[in-house]
C-alpha positions in Angstrom: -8.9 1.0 11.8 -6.4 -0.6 8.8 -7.2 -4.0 7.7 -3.5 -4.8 8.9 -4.5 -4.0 12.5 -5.6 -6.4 15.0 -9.5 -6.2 15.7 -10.2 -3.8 18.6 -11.2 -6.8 21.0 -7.8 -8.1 21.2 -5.8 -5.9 23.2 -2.8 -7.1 25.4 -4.8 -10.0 26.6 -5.2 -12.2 23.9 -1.2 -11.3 22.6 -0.1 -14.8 23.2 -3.3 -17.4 23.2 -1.0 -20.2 22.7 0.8 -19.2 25.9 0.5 -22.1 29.0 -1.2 -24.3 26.1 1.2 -26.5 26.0 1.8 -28.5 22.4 -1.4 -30.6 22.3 -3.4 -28.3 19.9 -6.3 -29.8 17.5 -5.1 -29.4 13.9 -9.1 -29.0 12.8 -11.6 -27.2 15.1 -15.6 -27.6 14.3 -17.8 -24.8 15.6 -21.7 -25.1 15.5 -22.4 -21.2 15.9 -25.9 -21.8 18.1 -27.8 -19.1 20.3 -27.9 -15.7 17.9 -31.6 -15.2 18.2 -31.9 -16.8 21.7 -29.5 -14.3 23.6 -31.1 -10.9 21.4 -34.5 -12.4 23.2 -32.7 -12.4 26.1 -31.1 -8.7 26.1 -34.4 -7.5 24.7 -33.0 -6.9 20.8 -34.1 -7.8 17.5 -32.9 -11.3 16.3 -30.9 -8.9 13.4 -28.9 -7.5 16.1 -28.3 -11.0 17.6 -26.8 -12.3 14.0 -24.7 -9.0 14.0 -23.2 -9.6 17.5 -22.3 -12.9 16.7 -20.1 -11.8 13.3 -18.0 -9.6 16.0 -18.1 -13.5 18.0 -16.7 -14.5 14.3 -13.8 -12.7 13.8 -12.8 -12.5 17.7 -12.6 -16.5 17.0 -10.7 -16.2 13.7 -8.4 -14.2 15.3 -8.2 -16.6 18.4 -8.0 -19.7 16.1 -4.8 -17.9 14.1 -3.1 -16.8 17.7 -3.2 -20.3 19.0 -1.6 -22.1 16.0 -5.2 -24.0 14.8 -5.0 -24.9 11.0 -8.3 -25.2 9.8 -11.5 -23.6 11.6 -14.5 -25.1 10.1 -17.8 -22.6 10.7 -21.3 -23.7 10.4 -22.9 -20.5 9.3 -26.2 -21.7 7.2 -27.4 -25.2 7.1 -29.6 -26.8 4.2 -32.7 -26.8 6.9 -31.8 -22.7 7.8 -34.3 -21.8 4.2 -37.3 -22.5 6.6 -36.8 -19.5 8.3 -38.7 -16.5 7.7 -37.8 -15.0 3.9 -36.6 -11.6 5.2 -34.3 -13.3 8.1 -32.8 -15.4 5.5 -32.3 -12.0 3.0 -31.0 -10.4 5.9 -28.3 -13.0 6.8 -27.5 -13.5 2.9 -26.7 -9.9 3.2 -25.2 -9.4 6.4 -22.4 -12.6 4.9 -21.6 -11.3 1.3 -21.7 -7.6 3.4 -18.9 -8.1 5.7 -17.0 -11.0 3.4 -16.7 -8.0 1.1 -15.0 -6.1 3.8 -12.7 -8.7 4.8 -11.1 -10.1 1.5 -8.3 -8.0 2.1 -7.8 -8.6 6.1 -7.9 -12.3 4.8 -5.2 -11.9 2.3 -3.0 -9.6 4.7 -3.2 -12.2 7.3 -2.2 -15.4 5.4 -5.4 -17.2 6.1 -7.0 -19.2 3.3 -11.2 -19.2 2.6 -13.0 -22.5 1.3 -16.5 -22.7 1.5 -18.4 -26.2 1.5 -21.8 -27.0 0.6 -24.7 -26.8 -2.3 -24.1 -23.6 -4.0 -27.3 -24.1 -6.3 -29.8 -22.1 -3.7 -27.5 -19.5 -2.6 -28.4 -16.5 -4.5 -26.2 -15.5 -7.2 -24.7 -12.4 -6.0 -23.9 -14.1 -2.6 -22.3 -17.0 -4.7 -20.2 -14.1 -6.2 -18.5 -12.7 -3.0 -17.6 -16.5 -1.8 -15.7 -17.5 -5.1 -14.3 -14.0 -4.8 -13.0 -14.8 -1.3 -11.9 -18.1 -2.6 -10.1 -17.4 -5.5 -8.3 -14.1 -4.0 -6.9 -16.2 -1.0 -6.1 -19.2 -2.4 -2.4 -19.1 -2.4 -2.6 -18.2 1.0 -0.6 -21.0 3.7 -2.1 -20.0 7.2 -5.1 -20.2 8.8 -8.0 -22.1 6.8 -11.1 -20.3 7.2 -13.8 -23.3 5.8 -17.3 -22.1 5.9 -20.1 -24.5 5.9 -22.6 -22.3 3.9 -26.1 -24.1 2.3 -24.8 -27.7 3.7 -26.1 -30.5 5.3 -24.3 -33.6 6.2 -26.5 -36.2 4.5 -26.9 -34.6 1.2 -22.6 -33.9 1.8 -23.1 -37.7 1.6 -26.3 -38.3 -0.7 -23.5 -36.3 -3.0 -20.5 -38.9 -2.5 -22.5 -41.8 -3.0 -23.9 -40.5 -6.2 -20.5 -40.1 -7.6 -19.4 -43.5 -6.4 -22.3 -44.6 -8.3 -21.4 -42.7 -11.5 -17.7 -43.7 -11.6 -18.8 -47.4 -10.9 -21.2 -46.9 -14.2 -18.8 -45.3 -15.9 -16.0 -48.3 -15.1 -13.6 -45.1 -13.3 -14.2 -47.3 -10.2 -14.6 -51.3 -9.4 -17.0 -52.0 -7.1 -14.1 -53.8 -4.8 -12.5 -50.2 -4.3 -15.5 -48.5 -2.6 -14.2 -48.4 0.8 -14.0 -45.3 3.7 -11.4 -43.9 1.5 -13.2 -43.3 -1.6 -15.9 -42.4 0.1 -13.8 -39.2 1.8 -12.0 -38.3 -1.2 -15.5 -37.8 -2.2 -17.0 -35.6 0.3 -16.8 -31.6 0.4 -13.7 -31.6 3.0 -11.9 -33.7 0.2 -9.4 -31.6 0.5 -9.5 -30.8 4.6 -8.2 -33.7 7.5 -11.3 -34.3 9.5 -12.2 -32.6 12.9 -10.1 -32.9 15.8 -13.0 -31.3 18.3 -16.5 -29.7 17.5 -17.6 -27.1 19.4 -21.5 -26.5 20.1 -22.4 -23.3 22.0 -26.0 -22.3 23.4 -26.5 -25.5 25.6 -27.7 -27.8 23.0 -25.9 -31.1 23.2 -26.4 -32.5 19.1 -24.7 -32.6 16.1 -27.5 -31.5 14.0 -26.8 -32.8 10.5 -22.9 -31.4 10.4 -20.3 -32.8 9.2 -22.0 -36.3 9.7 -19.3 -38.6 8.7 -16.1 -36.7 9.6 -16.7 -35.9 13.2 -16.5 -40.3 13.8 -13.6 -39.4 16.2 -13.4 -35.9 17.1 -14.2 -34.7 20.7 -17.1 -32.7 21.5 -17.5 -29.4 24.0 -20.7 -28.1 24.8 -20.9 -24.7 26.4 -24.1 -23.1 27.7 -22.4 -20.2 26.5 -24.6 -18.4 23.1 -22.7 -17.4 20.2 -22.6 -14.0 21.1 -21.2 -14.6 24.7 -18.5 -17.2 23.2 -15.2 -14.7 23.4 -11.6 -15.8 22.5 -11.7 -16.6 26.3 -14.6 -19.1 25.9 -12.3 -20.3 23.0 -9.3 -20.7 25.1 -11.4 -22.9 27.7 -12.4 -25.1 24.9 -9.1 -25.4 23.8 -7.7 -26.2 27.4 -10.5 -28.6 28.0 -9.1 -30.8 24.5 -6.2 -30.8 25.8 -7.1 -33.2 28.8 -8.8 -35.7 26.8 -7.4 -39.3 25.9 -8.0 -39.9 22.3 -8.4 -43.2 21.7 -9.7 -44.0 18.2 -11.2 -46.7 19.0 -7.8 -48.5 20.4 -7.2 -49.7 23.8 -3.9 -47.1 24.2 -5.3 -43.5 24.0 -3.5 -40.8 21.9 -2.2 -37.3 22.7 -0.8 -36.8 19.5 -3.3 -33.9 18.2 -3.2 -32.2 15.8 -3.7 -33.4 12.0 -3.6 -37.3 11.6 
């Protein structure tokens, strides 16, 4: 198979996502990728073949994501707390991510769809560190689909970060005191550069937030699905989708809003 052709998964199916959708599609979708190692238990694998199931879950959403006109799909693929897990499931995923971002640099490029990562890139080892600037920089003129990847982050230390560098332009006289307010605090967190969530999606049951994306989720909608990661196909997607799509978002105002999209 080319890296111009569709992944196999597609097929006639999934040719028109956006089709009976209607108009009201979130700009920014959140996913907390949950329930790798929980549904391997569950068909009797190894947790490695869970995590590999789960990167064809990965590109079936991607693909999904591009199909029904999403702009930015924000993945949460390692957290900050994930380096407590045992050393040779943490080499293993470092490995399986540079592995089949290698891979995919050039169905990336080919398909218009922009990579950013966000996070601490200090702990990530170097050779990883190499593959995701690589991705970064050989996409970044890219105008479709951004592809943002939540790699070595946790939301407080996203914010720990910003209020550090407040602190340090303050010092430095860059910034009055006066002027710290919710903007300068965004223009100083990793999505700088990204509008904030329109819905986060959580599969595997659990019904938290788990130290992601902390201060930009203040008005998104949230869908839990019992649904593990592996079991979460462009279907699944679609239902999430669907589900958005009946909300009233309010933002705090008395009239709700159906606007969607980027605000």
């Amino acid at each position: 198979m080319g890296d111009h052709d569709p992944p196999f998964y597609l097929g006639n199916i999934h040719k028109d996502m956006r089709q009976g959708l209607g108009e009201n599609i979130p700009g920014h979708v959140a996913i907390i990728m949950d329930g790798n190692g929980r549904w391997a238990k569950r068909q009797h694998l190894t947790r490695t073949q869970g995590h590999a199931e789960g990167i064809k879950r990965v590109e079936e959403v991607i693909t999904a994501a591009r199909t029904t006109g999403i702009k930015v799909l924000t993945l949460f693929t390692f957290s900050t707390e994930n380096w407590r897990r045992p050393p040779a499931e943490v080499s293993m995923l470092m490995h399986m991510l540079s592995s089949v971002l290698k891979e995919k640099i050039l169905h990336l490029k080919k398909n218009n769809i922009r990579f950013h990562v966000i996070g601490r890139p200090e702990r990530i080892p170097p050779s990883v560190r190499d593959v995701l600037k690589t991705a970064v920089e050989e996409t970044k003129d890219n105008t479709g689909l951004v592809v943002n990847l939540a790699f070595n982050y946790g939301a407080r230390l996203e914010i720990v970060d910003a209020v550090k560098e407040i602190a340090a332009d303050v010092q430095n006289n860059r910034l009055d005191i006066e002027d710290i307010d919710e903007a300068a605090v965004s223009q100083r967190l990793y999505t700088k550069d990204l509008p904030d969530p329109d819905l986060l999606i959580r599969t595997s049951g659990e019904k938290r937030i788990s130290n992601f994306l902390l201060w930009q989720l203040s008005y998104a909608e949230l869908y839990f699905t019992d649904k593990c990661w592996p079991e979460f196909t462009a279907e699944e997607f679609q239902k999430a989708i669907a589900d958005y799509q009946k909300r009233e978002r309010r933002y705090g105002d008395l009239k709700p809003s159906l606007s969607g999209g980027f605000r």
